[in-house]
matplotlib code that plots the C-alpha trace (Angstrom):
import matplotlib.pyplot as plt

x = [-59.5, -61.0, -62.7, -59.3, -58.2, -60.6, -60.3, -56.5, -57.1, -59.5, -58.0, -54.6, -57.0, -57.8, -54.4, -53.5, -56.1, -55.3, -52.0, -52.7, -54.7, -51.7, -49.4, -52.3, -52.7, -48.8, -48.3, -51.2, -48.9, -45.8, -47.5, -49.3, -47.3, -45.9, -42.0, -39.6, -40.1, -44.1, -43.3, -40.7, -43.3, -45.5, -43.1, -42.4, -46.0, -46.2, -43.2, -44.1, -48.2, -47.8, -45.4, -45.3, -49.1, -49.4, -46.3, -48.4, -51.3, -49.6, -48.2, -51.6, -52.8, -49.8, -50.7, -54.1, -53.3, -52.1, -51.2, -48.2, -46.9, -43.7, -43.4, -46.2, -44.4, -41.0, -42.9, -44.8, -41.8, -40.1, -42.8, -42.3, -39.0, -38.7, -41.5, -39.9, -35.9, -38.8, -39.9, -36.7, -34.9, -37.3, -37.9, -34.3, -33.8, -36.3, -34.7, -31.3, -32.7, -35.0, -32.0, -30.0, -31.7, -32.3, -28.7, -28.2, -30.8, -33.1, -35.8, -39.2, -41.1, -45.1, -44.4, -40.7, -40.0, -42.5, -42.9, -45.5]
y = [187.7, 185.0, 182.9, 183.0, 181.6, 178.8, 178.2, 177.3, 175.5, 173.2, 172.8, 171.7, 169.2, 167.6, 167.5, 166.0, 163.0, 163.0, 162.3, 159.4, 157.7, 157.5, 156.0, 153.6, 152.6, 152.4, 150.0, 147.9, 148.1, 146.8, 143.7, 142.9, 143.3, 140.7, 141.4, 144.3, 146.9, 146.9, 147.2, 149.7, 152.2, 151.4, 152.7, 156.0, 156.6, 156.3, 158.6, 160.8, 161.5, 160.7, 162.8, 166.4, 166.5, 166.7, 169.1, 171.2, 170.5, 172.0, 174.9, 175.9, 175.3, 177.3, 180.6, 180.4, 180.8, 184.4, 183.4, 182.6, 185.7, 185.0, 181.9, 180.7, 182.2, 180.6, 177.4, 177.3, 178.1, 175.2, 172.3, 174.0, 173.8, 170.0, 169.0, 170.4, 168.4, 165.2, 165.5, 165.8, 162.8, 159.9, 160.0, 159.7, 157.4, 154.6, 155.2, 154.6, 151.5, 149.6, 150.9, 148.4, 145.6, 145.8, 146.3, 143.0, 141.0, 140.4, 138.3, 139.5, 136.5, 136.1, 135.4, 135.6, 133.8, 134.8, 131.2, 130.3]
z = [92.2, 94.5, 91.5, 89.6, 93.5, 93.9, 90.1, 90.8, 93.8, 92.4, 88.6, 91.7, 93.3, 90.1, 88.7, 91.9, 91.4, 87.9, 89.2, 91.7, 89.1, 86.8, 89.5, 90.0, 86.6, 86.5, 89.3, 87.8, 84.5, 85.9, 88.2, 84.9, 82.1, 80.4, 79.7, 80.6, 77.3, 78.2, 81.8, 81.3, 79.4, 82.2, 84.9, 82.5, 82.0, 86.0, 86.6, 84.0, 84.6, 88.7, 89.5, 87.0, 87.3, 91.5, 90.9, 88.8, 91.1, 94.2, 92.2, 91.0, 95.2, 96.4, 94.1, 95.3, 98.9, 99.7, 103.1, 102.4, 101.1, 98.5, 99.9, 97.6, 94.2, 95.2, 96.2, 92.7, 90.6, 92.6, 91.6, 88.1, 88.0, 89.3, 86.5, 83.9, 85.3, 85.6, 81.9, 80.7, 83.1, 83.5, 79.2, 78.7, 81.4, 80.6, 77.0, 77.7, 79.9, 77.2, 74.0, 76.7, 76.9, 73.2, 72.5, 74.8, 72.7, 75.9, 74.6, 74.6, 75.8, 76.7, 80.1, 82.1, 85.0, 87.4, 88.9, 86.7]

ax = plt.figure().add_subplot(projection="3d")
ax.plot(x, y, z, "-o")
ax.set_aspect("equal")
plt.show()
């Protein structure tokens, strides 16, 4: 029982970095990108990988710590719970925003006004 422990606890740590990295390369994304559509997947991809993977991260860190008693299980199913609301939300969300700006003919230009 205390491999399948520290096997949680560190497959959590690395979902957790796994995690920050996407937030990373998401912020990157959105300074960088050239016009909203691109930047727009950029902050989904971000929303998306940074946020359900440390969810899942901490749920898998929570079951491995017996300490906290039921506290862990109703902790884990929470993170669980609020991944599976994220993957449903920020999709539809950055959909309904980008079908918007399409709908409005935005122009997809090589570089907008960024005071260059």
């Amino acid at each position: 029982m205390e491999i399948l422990a520290e096997a949680a606890r560190y497959c959590g740590i690395s979902f957790l970095v796994i995690g920050c990295f996407f937030e990373i390369v998401g912020a990157i994304g959105v300074l960088r990108l050239p016009n909203f559509f691109t930047r727009a997947h950029a902050v989904t991809v971000a929303s998306v990988g940074g946020a359900v993977l440390p969810l899942i991260g901490v749920a898998l860190i929570s079951l491995s710590y017996t300490e906290l008693g039921l506290g862990r299980i109703y902790l884990a199913c929470l993170c669980i719970v609020t991944a599976l609301l994220i993957l449903i939300v920020v999709p539809t969300g950055s959909h309904a925003l980008v079908r918007a700006a399409l709908r409005t003919k935005m122009e997809i230009a090589e570089e907008q006004s960024r005071g260059s």
